[in-house]
N, C-alpha and C positions, 0 to 999 in steps of 0.2 A: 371524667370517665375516659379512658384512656382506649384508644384502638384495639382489636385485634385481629390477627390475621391466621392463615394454615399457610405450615409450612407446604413445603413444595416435596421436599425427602422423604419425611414421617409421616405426614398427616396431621398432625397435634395444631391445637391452636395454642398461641402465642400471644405475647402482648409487641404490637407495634412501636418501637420506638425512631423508628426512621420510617420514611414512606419509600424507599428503595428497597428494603431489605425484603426478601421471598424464603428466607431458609430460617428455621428458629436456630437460637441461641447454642442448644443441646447437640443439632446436626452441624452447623460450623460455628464455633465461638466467636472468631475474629474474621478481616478479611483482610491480609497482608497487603503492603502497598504494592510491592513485585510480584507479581500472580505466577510470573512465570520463573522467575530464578528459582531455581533450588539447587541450594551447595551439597557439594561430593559429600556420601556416606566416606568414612576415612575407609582405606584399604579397596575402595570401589575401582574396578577398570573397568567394567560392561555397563552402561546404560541402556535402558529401551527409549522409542523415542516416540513420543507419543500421538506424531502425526503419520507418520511410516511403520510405527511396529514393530520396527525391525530392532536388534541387539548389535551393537557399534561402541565402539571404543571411547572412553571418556574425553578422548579429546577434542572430539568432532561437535561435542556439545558448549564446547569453552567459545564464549569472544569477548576478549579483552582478557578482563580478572574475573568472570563473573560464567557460572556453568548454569544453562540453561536445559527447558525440559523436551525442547527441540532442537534434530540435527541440523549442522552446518545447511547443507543439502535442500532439507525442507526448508528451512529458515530463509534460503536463496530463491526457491523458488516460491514463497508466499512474495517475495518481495518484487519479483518481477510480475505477477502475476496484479500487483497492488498497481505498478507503473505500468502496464496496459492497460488495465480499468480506469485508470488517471486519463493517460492519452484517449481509449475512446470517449471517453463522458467529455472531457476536452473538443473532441472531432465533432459532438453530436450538439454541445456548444456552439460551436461555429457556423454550423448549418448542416456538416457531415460531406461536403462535397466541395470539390474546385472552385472557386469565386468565378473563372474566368471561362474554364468550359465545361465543368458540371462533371467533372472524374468523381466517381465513387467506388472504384472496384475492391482497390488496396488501401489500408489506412496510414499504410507504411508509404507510400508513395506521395504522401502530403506533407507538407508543412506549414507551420501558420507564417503569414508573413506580416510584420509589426508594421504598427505605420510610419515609423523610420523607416523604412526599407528593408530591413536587416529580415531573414528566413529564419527560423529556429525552427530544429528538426525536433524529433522526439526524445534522444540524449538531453539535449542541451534546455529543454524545456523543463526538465526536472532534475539540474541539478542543485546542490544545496548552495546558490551564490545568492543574489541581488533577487532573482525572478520569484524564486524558492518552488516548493513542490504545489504549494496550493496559489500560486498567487495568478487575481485575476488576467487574464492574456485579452488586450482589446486588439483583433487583427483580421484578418481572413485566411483562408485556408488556399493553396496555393498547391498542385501538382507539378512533380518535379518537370515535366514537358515544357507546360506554359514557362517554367518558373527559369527555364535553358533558355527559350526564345525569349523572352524580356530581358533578361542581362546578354542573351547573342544582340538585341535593338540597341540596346545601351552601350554597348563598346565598340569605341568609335576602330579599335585597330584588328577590330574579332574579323 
């Protein structure tokens, strides 16, 4: 006997054939692998965009070889918005506060400091090299103050 479930669209019941699936067969056949590419009708110049709403030119939707179903613009700014939510969840990792004298005001004004010695700020913590975007950070958090007087102690010509 084989599952069934109701769609989420129509209502209808269905026969389950994946335990993921929520939409019957009738309201989306497939689900493509690129959810989000969708290539130029021919002769298209306006696109709408479907995080802004707004109608923009078909080139603001292109990067690389591949037109997508959001702008340039929006697409810029989910992505900063993804690397602040990174950096705080990051900050609240670490304890959310200075190691050395308990700064919490600005998140911007911290950096982790590795136990090599070395500070990475919030660029340099998510770029795509060795560290990468998700990779674990064992360190402490460090305000740029404290972080002046510790290499002002440590320089012997400062």
């Amino acid at each position: 006997m084989s599952k069934m479930a109701i769609c989420e669209r129509c209502g209808r019941e269905f026969k389950l054939a994946s335990l993921t699936r929520k939409v019957c067969p009738d309201c989306k056949p497939y689900a493509p692998r690129t959810k989000s590419v969708k290539p130029p009708v021919k002769g298209e110049r306006i696109r709408m965009c479907l995080e802004c709403q707004e109608d923009k030119n078909l080139d603001e939707f292109r990067r690389g070889q591949k037109h997508y179903q959001v702008c340039r613009s929006c697409y810029q700014a989910a992505q900063r918005k993804d690397k602040l939510n990174r950096w705080l969840s990051l900050i609240d990792l670490l304890g959310g506060s200075c190691s050395v004298c308990g700064y919490d005001k600005s998140e911007k004004a911290l950096k982790v400091k590795l136990p090599n010695g070395v500070a990475l700020r919030y660029n340099a913590l998510f770029k795509n090299g060795p560290r990468g975007p998700h990779a674990p950070v064992d360190g402490n958090l460090i305000c740029l103050n404290c972080l002046a007087e510790e290499r002002d102690h440590e320089d012997p010509t400062g």
